[in-house]
C-alpha positions as semicolon CSV with decimal commas, in nm:
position;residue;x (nm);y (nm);z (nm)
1;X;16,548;5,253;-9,177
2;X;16,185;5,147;-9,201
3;X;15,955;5,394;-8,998
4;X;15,636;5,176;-8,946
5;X;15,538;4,768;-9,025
6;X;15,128;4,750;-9,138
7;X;14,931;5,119;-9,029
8;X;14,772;5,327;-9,278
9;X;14,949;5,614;-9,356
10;X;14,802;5,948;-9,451
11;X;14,902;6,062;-9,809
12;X;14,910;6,350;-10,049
13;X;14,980;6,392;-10,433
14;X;15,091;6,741;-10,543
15;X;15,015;6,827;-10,898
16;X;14,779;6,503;-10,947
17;X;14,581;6,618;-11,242
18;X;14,869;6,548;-11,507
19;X;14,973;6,179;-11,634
20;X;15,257;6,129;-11,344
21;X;14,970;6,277;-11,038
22;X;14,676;6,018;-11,236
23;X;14,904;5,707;-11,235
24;X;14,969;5,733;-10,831
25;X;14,625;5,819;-10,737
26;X;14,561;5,493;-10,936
27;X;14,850;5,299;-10,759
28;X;14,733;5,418;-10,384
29;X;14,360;5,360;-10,421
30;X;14,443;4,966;-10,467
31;X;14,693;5,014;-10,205
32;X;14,611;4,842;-9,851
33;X;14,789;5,068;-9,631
34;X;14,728;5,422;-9,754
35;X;14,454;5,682;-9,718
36;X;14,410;5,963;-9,988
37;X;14,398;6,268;-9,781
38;X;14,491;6,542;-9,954
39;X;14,542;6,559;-10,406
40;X;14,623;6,870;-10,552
41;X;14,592;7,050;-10,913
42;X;14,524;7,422;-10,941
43;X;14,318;7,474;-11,253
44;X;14,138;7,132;-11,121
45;X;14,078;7,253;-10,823
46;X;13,690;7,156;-10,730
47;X;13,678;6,875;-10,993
48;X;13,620;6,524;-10,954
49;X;13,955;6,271;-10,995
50;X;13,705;6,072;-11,251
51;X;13,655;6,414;-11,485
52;X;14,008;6,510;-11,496
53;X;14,099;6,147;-11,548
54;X;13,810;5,951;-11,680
55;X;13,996;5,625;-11,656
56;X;13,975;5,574;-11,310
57;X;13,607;5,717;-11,233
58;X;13,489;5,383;-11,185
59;X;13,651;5,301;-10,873
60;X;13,466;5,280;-10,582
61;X;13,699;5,452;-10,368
62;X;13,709;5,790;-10,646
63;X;13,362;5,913;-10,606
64;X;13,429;6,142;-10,339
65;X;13,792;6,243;-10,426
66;X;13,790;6,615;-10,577
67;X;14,102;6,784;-10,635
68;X;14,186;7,081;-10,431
69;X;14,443;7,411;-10,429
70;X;14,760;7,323;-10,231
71;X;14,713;7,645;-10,031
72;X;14,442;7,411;-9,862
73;X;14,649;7,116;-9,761
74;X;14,741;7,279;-9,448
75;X;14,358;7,171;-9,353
76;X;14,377;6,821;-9,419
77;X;14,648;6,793;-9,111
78;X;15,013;6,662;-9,184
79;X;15,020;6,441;-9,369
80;X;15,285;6,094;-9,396
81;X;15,388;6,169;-9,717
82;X;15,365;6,430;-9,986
83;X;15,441;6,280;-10,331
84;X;15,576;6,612;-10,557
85;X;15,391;6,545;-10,910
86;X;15,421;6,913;-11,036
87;X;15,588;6,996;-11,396
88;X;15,991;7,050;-11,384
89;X;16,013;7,382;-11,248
90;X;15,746;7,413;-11,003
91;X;15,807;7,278;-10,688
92;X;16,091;7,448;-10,607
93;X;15,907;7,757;-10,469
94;X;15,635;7,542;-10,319
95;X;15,864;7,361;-10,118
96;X;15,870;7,545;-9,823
97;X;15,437;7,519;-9,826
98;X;15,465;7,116;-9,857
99;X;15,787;7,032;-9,665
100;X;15,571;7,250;-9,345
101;X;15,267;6,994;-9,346
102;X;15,460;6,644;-9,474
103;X;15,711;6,428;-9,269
104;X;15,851;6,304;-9,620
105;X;15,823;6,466;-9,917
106;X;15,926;6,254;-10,210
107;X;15,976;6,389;-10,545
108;X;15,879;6,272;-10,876
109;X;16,008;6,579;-11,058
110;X;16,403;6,675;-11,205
111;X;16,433;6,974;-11,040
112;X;16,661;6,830;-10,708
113;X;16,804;6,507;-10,915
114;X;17,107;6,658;-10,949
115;X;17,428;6,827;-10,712
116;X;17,668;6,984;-10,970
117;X;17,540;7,392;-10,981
118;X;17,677;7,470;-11,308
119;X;17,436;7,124;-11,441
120;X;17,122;7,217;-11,207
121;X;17,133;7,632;-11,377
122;X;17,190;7,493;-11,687
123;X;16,864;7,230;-11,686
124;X;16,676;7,326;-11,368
125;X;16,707;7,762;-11,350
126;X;16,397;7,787;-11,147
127;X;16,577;7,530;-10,918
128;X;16,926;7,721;-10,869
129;X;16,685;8,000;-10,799
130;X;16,490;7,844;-10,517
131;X;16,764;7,648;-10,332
132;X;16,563;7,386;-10,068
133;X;16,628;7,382;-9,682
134;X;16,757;7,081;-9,688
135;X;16,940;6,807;-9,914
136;X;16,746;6,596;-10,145
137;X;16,899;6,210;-10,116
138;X;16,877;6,075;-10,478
139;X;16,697;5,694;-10,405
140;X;16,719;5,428;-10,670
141;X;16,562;5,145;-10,426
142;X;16,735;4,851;-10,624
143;X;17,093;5,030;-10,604
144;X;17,078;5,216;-10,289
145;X;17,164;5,049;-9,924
146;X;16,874;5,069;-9,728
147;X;16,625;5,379;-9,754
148;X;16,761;5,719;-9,694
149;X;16,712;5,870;-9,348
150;X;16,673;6,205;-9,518
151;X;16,326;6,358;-9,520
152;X;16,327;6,495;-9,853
153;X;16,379;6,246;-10,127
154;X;16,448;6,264;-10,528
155;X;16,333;6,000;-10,715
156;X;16,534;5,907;-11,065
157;X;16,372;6,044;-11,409
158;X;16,269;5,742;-11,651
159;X;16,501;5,763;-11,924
160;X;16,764;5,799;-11,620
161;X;16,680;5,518;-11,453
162;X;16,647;5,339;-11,744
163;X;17,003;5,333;-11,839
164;X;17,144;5,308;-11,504
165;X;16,951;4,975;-11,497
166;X;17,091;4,876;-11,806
167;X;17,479;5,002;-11,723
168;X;17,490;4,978;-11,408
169;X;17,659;4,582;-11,379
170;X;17,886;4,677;-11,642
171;X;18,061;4,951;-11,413
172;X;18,013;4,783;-11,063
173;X;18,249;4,536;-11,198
174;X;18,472;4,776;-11,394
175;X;18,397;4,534;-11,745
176;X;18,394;4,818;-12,010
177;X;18,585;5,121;-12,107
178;X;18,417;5,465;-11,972
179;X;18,314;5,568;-12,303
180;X;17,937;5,460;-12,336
181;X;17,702;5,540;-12,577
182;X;17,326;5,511;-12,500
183;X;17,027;5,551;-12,750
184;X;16,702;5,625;-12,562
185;X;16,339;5,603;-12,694
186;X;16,000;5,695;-12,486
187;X;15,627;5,736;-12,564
188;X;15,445;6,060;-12,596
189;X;15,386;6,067;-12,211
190;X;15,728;6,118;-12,133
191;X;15,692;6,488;-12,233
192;X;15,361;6,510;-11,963
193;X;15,008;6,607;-12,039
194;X;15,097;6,951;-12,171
195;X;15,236;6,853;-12,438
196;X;15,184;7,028;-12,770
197;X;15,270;6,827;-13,039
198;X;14,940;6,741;-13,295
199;X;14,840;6,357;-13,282
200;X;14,855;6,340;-13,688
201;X;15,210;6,440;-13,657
202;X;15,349;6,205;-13,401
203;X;15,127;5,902;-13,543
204;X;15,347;5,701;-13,740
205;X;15,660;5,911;-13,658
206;X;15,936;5,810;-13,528
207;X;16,186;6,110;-13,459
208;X;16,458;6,273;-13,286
209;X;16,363;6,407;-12,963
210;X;16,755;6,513;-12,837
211;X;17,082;6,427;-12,943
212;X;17,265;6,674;-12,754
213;X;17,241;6,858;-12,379
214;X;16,937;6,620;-12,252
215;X;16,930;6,715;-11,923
216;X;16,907;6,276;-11,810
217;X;17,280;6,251;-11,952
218;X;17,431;6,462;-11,609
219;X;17,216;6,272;-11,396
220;X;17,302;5,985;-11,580
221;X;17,690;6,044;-11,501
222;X;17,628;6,141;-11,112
223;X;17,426;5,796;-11,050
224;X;17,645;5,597;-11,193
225;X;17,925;5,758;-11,002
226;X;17,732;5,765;-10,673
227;X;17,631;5,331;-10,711
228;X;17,994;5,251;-10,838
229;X;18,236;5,490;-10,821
230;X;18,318;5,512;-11,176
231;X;18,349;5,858;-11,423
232;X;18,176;5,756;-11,762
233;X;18,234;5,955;-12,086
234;X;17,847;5,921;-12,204
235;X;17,716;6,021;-12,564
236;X;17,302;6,039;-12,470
237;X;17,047;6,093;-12,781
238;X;16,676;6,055;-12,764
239;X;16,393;6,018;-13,009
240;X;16,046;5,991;-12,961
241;X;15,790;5,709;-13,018
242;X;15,464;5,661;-13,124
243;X;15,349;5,517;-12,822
244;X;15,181;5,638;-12,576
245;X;15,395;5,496;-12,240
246;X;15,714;5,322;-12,256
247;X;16,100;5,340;-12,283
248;X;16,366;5,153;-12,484
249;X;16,738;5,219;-12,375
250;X;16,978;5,102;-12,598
251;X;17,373;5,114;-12,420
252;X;17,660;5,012;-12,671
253;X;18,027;4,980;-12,475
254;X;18,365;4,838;-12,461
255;X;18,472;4,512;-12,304
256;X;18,809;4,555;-12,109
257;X;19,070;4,330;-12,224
258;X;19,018;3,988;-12,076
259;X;18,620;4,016;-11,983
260;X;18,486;3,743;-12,092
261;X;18,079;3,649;-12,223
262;X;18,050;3,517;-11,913
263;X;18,197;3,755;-11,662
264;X;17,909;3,979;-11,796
265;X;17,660;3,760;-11,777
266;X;17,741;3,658;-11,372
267;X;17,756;4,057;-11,312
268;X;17,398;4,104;-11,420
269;X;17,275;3,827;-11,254
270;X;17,451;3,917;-10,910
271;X;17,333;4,272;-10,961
272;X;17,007;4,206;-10,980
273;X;16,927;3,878;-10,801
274;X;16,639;3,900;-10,537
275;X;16,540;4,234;-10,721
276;X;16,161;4,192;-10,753
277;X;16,129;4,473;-11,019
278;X;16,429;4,449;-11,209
279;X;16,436;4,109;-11,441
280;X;16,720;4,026;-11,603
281;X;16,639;3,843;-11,970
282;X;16,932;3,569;-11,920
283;X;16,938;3,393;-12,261
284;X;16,755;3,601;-12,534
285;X;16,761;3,349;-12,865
286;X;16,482;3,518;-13,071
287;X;16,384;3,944;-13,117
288;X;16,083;3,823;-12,866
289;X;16,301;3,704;-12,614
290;X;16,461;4,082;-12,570
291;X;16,325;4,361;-12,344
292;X;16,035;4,518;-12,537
293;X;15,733;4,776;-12,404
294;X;15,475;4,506;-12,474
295;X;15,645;4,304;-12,173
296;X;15,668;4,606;-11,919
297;X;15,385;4,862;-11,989
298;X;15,123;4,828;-11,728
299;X;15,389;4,727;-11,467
300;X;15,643;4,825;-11,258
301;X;15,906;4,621;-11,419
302;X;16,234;4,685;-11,573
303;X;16,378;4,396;-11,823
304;X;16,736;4,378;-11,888
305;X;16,919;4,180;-12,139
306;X;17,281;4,218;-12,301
307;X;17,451;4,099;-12,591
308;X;17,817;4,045;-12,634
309;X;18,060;3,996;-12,952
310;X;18,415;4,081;-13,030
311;X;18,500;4,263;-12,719
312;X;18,175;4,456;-12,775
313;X;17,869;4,495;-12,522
314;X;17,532;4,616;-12,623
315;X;17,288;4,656;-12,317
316;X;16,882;4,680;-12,355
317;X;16,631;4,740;-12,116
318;X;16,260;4,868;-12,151
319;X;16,007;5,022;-11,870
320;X;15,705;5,209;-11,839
321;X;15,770;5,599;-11,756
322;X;15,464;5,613;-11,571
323;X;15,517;5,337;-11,392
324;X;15,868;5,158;-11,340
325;X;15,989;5,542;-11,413
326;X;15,762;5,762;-11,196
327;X;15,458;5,654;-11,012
328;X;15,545;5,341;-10,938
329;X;15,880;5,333;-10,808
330;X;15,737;5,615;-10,563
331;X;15,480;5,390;-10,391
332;X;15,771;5,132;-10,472
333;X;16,013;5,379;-10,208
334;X;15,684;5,450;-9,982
335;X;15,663;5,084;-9,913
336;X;16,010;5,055;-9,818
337;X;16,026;5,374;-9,640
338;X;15,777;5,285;-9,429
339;X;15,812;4,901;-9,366
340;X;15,534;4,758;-9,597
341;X;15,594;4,498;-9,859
342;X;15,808;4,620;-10,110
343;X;15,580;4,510;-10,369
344;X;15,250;4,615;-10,221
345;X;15,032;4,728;-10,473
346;X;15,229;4,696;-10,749
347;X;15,137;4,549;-11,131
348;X;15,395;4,277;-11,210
349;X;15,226;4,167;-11,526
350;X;15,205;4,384;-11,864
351;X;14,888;4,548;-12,024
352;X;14,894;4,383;-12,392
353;X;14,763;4,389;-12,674
């Protein structure tokens, strides 16, 4: 249930100096009912937003925005909501520091995605270490019914959400077989600002990034499960692009006996109808016509589009990580969460060329 209607609420980002923390401070300062009170980044700490990320120093609302330790958010006052930026791993043990100054925390992170403990040691060890106080309600606004009432929320990782978007008609309706195979391709943010691969060898590349044990294949299975109630058998690779934001899913499955062209083609359109982020691509004739990154980077839209042939079904959909698959379907949840707009302050239209 909605908390509020049209206030300003009072909001902080935890671990805003990497890509994921830069790409909601850029969402909330064009955002009509929020107020930046508290943005944290420990080696940061005493720095300007605009030196740590140059590309939004122009704003008028960034000069006097400096980052600070998170052991100081205590003296900005509670705060509405705490947005949990920090790399996989670290929020776990700061937790307890956030969850004691935030009425919601909302997490951007994998580290509480998933409820299997065998899955969450395997892929999040720091996590199985550092248990929370309370349950983590996994939110996927389009899916879910109604916001949670739980305080602490997990948002979906990108390639996750990705290919729930594109799968997820397909098993509401029980069309295909369980076995599913799903190709997924992101841009060089999807491994976050630390990452150490050399420019000159990811320009031009294309290469694998996974093929096996990604840890977006369990949480893949468990949302699926969750929104329809269906066990899938899923074979999950991914490979990197030479981009730097966006994601390709590519699903291939089976067609029970009897489903028809059409039968698919009404399930994505009743999935997804009065969705204002999630577009479905209804009668792709040319390559152009298809989900691609140069439709959905700079937005915080998901395009869908299927294909099917001879009992087959190959599902596509594209997003941008930062966006659609991080930052903003957080301010996306905010805005539901507490009563605003649903699409306040929220791109709709692509950055291209």
């Amino acid at each position: 249930m909605a908390e509020t209607s049209h206030e300003t609420i009072r909001v902080a980002v935890i671990g805003a100096s990497g890509y994921t923390g830069g790409e909601m401070i850029r969402l909330l300062l064009e955002h009509p009912h929020v107020e930046l009170a508290f943005l944290s980044a420990e080696r940061s700490a005493g720095a300007t937003i605009g030196s740590v990320h140059p590309w939004l120093r122009n704003h008028p609302k960034a000069a006097g925005l400096k980052f600070r330790p998170l052991a100081q958010l205590a003296d900005s006052g509670t705060v509405d909501i705490a947005f949990g930026c920090l790399p996989t791993g670290a929020l776990p043990e700061q937790l307890p520091l956030i969850a004691e100054h935030a009425k919601r925390v909302v997490n951007l992170g994998g580290d509480f995605r998933l409820r299997d403990g065998a899955e969450i040691l395997t892929h999040y060890p720091r996590t199985a270490a550092n248990p929370p106080s309370e349950d983590f309600a996994y939110y996927i606004p389009e899916l879910s019914d109604g916001v949670p009432e739980s305080r602490f929320i997990s948002l979906p990782g990108c390639m996750a959400v990705t290919s729930v978007y594109a799968l997820f008609p397909l098993f509401a309706r029980s069309l295909v077989a369980d076995r599913v195979v799903v190709d997924a391709k992101t841009g060089s943010t999807g491994g976050g600002r630390g990452g150490n691969e050399p420019p000159a060898e990811r320009s031009g590349n294309f290469r694998v990034h996974k093929l096996y044990g990604h840890r977006h294949a369990p949480e893949v299975q468990q949302a699926i499960a969750d929104y329809t109630g269906a066990a899938m058998d899923l074979r999950f690779a991914t490979h990197s692009l030479d981009v730097a934001r966006g994601i390709m899913v590519t699903a291939y499955t089976e067609l029970r006996p009897g489903v028809s062209a059409l039968d698919v083609k009404r399930a994505y359109a009743k999935a997804y109808v009065g969705k204002p982020f999630v577009r479905v691509r209804p009668a792709p004739k040319v390559p152009q016509d298809f989900p691609m990154l140069k439709a959905v980077v700079g937005s915080n839209v998901a395009e869908v589009a299927i294909a099917v042939r001879d009992g087959q079904c190959v599902a596509v959909a594209a997003l941008d990580n930062l966006i659609k698959g991080a930052a903003g379907q957080a301010v996306q949840a905010m805005n539901l969460i507490f009563g605003f707009d649903e699409t306040a302050g929220l791109p709709t239209t692509a950055v291209s060329p």
